[in-house]
C-alpha positions as CSV (number, residue, x, y, z in Angstrom):
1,X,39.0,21.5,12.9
2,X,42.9,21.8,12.9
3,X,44.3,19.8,15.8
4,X,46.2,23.0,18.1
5,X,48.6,20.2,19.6
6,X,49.7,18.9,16.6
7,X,51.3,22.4,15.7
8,X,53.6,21.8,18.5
9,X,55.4,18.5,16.8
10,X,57.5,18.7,13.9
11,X,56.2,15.4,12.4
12,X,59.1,15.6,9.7
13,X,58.5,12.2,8.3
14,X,54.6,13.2,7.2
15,X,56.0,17.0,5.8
16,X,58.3,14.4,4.0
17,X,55.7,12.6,2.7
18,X,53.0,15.3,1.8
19,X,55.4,17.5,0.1
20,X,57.1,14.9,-2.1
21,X,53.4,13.6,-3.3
22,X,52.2,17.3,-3.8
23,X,55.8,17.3,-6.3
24,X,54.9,14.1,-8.1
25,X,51.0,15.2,-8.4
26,X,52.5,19.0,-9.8
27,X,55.5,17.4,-11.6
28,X,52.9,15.3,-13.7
29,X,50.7,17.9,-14.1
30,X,53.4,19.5,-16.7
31,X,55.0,16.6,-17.2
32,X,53.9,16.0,-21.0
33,X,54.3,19.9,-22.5
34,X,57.4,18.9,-24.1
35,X,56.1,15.9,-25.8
36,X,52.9,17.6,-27.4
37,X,54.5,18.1,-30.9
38,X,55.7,14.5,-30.6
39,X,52.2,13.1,-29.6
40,X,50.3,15.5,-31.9
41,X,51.9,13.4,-34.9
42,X,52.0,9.9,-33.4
43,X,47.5,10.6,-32.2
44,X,47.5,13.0,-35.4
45,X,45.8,15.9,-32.9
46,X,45.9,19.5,-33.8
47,X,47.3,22.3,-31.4
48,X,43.7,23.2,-29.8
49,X,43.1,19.0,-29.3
50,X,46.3,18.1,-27.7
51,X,45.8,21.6,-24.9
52,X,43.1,18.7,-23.7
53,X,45.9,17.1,-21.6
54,X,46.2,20.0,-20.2
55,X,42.6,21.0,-19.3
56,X,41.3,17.3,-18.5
57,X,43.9,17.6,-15.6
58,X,43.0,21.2,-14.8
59,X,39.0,20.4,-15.0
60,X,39.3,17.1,-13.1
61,X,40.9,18.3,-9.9
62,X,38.7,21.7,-9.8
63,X,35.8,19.0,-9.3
64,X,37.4,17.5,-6.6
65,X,39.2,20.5,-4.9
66,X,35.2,21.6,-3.8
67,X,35.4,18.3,-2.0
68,X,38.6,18.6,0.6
69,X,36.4,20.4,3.6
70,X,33.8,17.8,3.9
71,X,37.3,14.7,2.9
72,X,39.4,16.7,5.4
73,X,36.6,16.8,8.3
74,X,35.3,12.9,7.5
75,X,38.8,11.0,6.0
76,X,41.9,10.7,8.3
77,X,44.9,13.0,6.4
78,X,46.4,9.5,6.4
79,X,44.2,7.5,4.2
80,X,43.5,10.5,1.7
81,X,47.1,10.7,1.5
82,X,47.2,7.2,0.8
83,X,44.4,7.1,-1.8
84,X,45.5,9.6,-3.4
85,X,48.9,7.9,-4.0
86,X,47.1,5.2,-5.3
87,X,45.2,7.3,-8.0
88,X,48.4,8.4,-9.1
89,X,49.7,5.2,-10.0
90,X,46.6,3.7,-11.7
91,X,46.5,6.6,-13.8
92,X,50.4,7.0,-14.6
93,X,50.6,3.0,-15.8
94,X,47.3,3.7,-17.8
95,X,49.0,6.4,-19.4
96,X,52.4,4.3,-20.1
97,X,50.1,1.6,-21.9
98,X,47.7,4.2,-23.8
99,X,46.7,2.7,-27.3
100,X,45.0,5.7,-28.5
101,X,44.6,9.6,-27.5
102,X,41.4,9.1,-25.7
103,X,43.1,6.4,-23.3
104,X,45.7,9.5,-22.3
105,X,43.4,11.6,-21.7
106,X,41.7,9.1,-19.2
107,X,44.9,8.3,-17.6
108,X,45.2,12.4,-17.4
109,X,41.8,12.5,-15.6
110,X,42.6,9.2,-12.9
111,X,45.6,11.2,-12.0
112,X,44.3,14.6,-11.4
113,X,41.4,12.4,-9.0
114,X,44.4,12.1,-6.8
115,X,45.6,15.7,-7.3
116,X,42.3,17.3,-6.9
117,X,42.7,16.0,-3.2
118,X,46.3,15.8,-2.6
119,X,47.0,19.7,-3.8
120,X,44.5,21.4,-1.1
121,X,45.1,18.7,1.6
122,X,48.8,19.4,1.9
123,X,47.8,22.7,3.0
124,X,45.6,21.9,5.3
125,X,48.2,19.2,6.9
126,X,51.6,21.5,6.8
127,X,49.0,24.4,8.7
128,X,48.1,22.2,11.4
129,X,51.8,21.2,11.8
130,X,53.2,25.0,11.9
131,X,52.3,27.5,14.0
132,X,50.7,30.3,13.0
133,X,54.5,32.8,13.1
134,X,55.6,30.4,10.9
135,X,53.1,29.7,8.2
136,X,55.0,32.4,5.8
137,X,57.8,29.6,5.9
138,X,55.4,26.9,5.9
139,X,54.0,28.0,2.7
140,X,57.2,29.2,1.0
141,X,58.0,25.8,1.6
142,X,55.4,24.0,0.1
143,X,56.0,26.4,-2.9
144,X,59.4,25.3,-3.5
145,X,57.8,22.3,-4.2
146,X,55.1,23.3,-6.2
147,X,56.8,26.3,-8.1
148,X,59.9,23.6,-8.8
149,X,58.0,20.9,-10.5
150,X,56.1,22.8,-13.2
151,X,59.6,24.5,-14.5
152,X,61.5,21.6,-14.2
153,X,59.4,19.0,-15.4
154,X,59.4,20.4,-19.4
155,X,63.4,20.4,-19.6
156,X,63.3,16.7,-18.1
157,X,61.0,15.2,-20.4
158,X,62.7,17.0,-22.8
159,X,66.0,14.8,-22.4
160,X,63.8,11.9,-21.9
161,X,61.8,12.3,-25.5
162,X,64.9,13.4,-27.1
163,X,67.1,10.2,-26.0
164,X,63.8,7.7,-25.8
165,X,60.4,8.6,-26.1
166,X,57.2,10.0,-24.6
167,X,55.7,6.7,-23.0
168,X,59.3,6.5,-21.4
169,X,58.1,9.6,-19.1
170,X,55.6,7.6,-17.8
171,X,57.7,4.6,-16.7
172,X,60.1,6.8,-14.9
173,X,57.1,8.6,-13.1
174,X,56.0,5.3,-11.9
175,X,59.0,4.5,-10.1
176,X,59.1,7.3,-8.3
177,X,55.4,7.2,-7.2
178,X,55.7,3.6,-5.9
179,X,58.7,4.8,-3.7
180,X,56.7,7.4,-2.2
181,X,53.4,5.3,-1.8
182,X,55.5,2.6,-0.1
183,X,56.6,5.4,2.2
184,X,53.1,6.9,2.9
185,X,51.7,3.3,2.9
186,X,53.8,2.8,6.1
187,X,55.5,6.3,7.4
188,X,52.1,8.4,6.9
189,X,50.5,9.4,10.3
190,X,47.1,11.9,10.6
191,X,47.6,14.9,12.1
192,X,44.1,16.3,11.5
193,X,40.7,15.9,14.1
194,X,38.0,15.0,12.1
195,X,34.2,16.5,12.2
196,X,30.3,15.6,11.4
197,X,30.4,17.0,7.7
198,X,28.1,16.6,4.8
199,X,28.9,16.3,1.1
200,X,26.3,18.1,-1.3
201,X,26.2,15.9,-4.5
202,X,23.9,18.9,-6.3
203,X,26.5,21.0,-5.4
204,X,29.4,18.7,-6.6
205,X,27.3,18.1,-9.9
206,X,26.5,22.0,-10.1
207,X,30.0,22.9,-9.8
208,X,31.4,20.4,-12.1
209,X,29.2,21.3,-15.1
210,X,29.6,24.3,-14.2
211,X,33.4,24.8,-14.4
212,X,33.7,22.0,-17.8
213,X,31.0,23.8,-19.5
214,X,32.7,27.2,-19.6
215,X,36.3,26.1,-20.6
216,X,34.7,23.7,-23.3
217,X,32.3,26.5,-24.6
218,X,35.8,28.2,-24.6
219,X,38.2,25.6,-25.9
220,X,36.1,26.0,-29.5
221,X,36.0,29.7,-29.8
222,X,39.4,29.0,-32.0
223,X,37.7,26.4,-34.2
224,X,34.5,27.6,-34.6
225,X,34.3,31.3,-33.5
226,X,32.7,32.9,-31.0
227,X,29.2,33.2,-32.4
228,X,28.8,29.1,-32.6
229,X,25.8,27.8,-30.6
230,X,28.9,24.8,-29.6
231,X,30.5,27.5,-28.4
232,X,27.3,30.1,-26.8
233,X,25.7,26.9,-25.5
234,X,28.3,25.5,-23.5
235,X,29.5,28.6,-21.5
236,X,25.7,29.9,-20.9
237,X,25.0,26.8,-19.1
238,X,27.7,26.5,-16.9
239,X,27.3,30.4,-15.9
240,X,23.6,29.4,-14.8
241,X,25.5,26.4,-13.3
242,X,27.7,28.2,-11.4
243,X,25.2,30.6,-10.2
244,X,22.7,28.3,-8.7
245,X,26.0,26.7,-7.3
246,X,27.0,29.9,-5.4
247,X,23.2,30.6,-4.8
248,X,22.9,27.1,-3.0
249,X,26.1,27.2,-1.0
250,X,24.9,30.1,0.8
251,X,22.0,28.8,1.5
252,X,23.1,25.0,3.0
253,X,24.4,25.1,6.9
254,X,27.1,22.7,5.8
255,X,27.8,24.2,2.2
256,X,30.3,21.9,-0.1
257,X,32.3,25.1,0.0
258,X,32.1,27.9,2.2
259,X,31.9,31.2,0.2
260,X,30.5,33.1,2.7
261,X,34.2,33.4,3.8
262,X,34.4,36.1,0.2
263,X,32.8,38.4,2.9
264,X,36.8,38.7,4.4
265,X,38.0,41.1,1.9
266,X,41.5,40.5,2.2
267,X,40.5,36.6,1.3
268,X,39.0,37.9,-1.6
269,X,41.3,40.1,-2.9
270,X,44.1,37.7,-2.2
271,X,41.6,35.2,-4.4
272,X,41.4,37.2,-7.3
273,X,45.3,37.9,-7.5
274,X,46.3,33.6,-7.1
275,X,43.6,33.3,-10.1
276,X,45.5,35.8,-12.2
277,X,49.6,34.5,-11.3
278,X,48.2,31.3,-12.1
279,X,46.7,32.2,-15.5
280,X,50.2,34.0,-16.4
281,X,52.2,31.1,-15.3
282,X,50.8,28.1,-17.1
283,X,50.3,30.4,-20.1
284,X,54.0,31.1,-20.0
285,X,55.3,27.5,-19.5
286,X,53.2,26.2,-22.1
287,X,54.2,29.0,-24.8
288,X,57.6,29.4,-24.5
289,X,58.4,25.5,-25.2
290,X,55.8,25.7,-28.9
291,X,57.7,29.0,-29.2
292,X,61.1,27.5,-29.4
293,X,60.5,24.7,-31.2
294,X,57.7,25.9,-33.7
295,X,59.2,29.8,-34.3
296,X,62.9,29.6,-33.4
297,X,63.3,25.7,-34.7
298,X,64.9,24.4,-31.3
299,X,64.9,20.6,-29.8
300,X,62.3,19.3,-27.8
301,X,65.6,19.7,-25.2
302,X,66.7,22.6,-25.9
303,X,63.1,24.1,-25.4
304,X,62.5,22.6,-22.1
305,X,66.3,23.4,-21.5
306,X,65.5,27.4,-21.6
307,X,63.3,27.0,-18.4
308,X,66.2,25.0,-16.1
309,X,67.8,28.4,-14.9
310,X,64.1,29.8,-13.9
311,X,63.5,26.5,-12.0
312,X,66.8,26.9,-9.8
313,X,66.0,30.5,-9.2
314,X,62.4,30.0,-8.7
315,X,63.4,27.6,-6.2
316,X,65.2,30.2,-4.3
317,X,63.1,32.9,-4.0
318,X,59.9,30.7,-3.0
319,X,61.8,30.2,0.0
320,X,63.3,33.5,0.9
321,X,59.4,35.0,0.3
322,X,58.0,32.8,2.4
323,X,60.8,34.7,5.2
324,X,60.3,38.1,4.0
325,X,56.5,37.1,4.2
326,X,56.7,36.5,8.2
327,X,59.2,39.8,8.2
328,X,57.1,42.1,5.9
329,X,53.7,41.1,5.0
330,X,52.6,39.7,1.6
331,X,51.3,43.5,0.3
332,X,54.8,45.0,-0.5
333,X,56.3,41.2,-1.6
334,X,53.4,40.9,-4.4
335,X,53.2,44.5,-5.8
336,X,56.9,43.8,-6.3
337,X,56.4,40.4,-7.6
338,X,53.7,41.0,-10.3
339,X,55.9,44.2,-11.4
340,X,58.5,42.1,-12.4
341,X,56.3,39.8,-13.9
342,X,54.8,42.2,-16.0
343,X,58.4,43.6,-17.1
344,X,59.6,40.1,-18.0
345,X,55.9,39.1,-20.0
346,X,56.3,42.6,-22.4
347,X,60.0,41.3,-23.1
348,X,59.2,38.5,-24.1
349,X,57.1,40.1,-26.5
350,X,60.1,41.7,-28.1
351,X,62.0,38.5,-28.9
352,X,62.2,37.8,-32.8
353,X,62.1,35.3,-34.8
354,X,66.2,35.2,-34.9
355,X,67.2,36.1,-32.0
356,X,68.8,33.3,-28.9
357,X,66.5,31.1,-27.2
358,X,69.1,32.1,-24.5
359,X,67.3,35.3,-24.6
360,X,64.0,33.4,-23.6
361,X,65.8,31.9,-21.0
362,X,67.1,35.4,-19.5
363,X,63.4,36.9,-19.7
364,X,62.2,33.5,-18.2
365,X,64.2,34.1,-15.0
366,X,62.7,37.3,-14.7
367,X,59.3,36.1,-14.7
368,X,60.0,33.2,-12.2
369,X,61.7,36.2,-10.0
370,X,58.6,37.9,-10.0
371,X,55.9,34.7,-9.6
372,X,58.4,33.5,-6.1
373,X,57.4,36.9,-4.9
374,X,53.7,36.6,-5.6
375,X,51.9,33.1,-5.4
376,X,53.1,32.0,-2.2
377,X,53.2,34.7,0.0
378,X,49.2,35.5,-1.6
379,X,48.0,31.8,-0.4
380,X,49.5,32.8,3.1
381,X,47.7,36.4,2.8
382,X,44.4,34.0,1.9
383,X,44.8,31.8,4.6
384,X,46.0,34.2,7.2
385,X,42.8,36.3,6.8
386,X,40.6,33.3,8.2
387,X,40.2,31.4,11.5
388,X,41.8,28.1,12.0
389,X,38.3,26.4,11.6
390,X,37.8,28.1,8.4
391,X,41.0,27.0,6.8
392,X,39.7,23.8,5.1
393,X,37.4,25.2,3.3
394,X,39.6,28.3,2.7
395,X,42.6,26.3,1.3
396,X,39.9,24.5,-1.2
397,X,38.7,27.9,-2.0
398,X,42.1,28.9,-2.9
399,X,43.2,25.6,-4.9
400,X,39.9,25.9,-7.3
401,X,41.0,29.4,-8.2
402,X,44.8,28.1,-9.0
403,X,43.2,25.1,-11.0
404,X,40.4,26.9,-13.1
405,X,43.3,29.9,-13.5
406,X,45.7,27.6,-15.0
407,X,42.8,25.5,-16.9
408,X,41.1,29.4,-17.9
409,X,44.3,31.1,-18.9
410,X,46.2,27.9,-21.0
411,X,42.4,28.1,-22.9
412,X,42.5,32.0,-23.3
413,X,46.0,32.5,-24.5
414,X,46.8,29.6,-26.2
415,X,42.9,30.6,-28.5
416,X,45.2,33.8,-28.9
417,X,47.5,32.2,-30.7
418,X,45.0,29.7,-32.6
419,X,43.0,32.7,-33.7
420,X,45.8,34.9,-35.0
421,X,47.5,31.6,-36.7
422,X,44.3,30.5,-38.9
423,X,43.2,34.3,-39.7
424,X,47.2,35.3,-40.8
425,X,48.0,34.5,-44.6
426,X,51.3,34.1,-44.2
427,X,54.1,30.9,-43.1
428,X,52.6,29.0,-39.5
429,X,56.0,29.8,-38.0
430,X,55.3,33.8,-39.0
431,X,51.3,33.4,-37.8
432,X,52.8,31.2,-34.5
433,X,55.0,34.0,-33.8
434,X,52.7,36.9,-33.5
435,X,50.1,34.9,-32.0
436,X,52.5,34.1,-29.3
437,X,53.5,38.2,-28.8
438,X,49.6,39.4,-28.8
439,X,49.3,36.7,-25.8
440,X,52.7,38.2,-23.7
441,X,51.5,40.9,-24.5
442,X,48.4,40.0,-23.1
443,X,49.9,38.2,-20.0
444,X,51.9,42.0,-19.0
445,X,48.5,43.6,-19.0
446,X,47.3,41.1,-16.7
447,X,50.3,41.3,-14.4
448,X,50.0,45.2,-14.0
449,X,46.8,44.8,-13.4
450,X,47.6,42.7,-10.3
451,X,50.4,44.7,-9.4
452,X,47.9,47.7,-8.9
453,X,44.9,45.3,-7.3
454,X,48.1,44.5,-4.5
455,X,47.9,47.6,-3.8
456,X,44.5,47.8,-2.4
457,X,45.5,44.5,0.2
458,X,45.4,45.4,3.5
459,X,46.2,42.0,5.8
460,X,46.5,44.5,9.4
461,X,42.3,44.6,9.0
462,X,41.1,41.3,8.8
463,X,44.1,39.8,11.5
464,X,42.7,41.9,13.7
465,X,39.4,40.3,13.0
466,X,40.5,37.3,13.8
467,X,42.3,38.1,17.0
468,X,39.2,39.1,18.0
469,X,36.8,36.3,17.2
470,X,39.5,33.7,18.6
471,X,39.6,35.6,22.1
């Protein structure tokens, strides 16, 4: 239950606190895009091995998101705060010291223990701080934070490899987590009431072989083709998995995760459209660095570099949504937002194989116009449409879709690109390049499909709902 007095107190030192660790956790999430090439040939990986830095994260924290109603309710916000903190620095100095490709991706998976907490948490802290007029700018926010670190963090490492080396990314991101662990270890207060919860291990163990399964069974349509039994197997049993998970949640009094709350159709609705902007933005911001480098021959810098003017812009607009949020409604904001998106994913199916990466950069900033009118101001849609007591398990609800988006859509488009490049007989940087416009392509069908789904939102309905179960 959210503590009502808290959202009376600015607490600036914890929103300090929260929202730098959400950055770290999000800024090392993307952190190593840049240095694939460079560790595919030091680990000698291929393109569909090395995406499992990538989904390790992705998978882990979608096994612990499930987990942040019954950790909110039994864990003080400070000591998950803290813990998490501490998972992040096990697994960053695991990852400086990694001998082998294996040992990376284990440092990957310690890391995203700490971000499948950390990323749903902050939510759940900055909405118990804010009142409810303000959680448009609460959330906008919190998006400048998340929205910044994913764009910025390729063109950093991409100075970094290009001056030093990979591991180098590593040592710099341990500095900065020790400073703000030192800070949380003694600045961090709890702002949250705690509750008698249960944790459902069936359900944990359901929902985690439910959610690898399927992106495994996935990650080998590329290599094997989608008739293999390694690749039939794999995603059968984790859609049995997941349907015995939904079955029992809605059957336990204390379910891991509440999706009785999919009855609120503005939730769902708002659901279904994070889970799509999240599929379209990790799918972008892991192309368009291979697509530099690979098709127009750029530096590791130079590709990361293409992304800096999207960042600063991005930046911008997560805020002045979350204020046309609190002024507007999210409705208008996202059908706008996804338009834009979908203009900026069919340009970039147009770029040649000679043209500017400057061009990339122009179409980038374009998308990251449209995704700082959509993701944010959906989440506050999502959470908006519940009570206060629901919002735990509403904001875990929401994270899970962003993680298995990403984790589902990286998977998806970058198999595109896998597919068309071993069927093509022609040069890799030809067979790279159309792969890469069948998936923007791809990407600009998506977005106009949620531009038309934001149409159907309708956020007066369900507040009045809620206005009248609180009275």
């Amino acid at each position: 239950m959210v503590n009502k007095q808290t959202a009376k107190i600015p607490h600036k030192g914890v929103i300090a606190i929260v929202l730098s660790s959400t950055f770290l956790f999000t800024f090392s999430q993307f952190l190593l895009i840049t240095a694939y090439p460079t560790i595919m040939e030091e680990f000698n990986v291929n393109a569909t091995q090395i995406q499992w830095l990538t989904t390790a994260f992705l998978l882990t924290t979608v096994v612990f998101i499930p987990m942040t109603g019954y950790l909110s309710n039994t864990f003080s916000s400070r000591a998950l705060v803290i813990f998490s903190m501490i998972m992040l620095v096990i697994g960053t100095m695991v990852g400086f010291i990694a001998p082998n490709f294996i040992t990376l991706i284990l440092s990957r998976i310690i890391q995203a223990v700490g971000a499948g907490i950390m990323l749903p948490l902050v939510q759940v802290i900055l909405l118990s701080i804010f009142p409810y007029e303000k959680r448009g700018f609460a959330m906008g926010l919190l998006g400048a934070v998340v929205n910044v670190a994913p764009a910025s963090a390729p063109s950093i490492s991409g100075i970094v490899i290009d001056l030093l080396n990979w591991r180098a990314l590593h040592l710099i991101m341990l500095l900065l987590v020790l400073v703000v662990f030192l800070f949380a270890l003694f600045y961090m207060k709890n702002v949250t009431e705690q509750q008698i919860s249960k944790l459902d291990m069936i359900s944990i163990v359901l929902s985690g072989i439910g959610f690898v399964s399927i992106i495994f069974g996935m990650s080998n349509v590329s290599i094997l083709g989608f008739g293999h039994w390694r690749v039939i197997v794999p995603i059968v049993l984790g859609g049995l998995a997941l349907t015995v998970f939904i079955k029992r949640q809605l059957r336990l009094e204390l379910p891991v995760l509440n999706l009785r709350l999919f009855q609120k159709k503005t939730f769902l609705l708002s659901v279904i459209l994070i889970f799509i902007n999240m599929m379209l933005l990790l799918s972008t911001e892991t192309i368009l660095p291979m697509f530099s480098q690979d098709v127009l021959g750029t530096s590791a810098f130079l590709s990361g570099f293409v992304l800096v003017p999207g960042t600063i812009l991005l930046s911008i607009m997560t805020i002045i949504s979350g204020n046309l949020y609190d002024n507007y409604g999210g409705r208008r904001i996202a059908i706008i937002g996804f338009t834009l998106i979908m203009l900026s994913t069919f340009l970039l199916s147009t770029v040649s194989m000679h043209q500017s990466p400057y061009l990339i950069m122009v179409y980038f900033c374009l998308f990251m116009l449209g995704f700082g009118l959509t993701l944010m101001p959906l989440v506050t849609v999502s959470v908006n449409a519940l009570n206060n007591s629901e919002i735990p398990h509403g904001s875990a609800i929401v994270n899970t879709a962003r993680q298995f988006g990403m984790a589902f859509g990286v998977i998806v488009l970058t198999t595109v690109i896998s597919i068309t490049t071993n069927q093509m007989d022609v040069p890799y940087k030809v067979a790279t390049y159309w792969g890469s416009t069948y998936a923007f392509i791809i990407m600009g069908v998506l977005a106009f499909i949620g531009a038309c789904l934001s149409l159907l939102l309708n956020e007066d309905r369900d507040r009045e709902v809620i206005e009248t179960e609180d009275d």
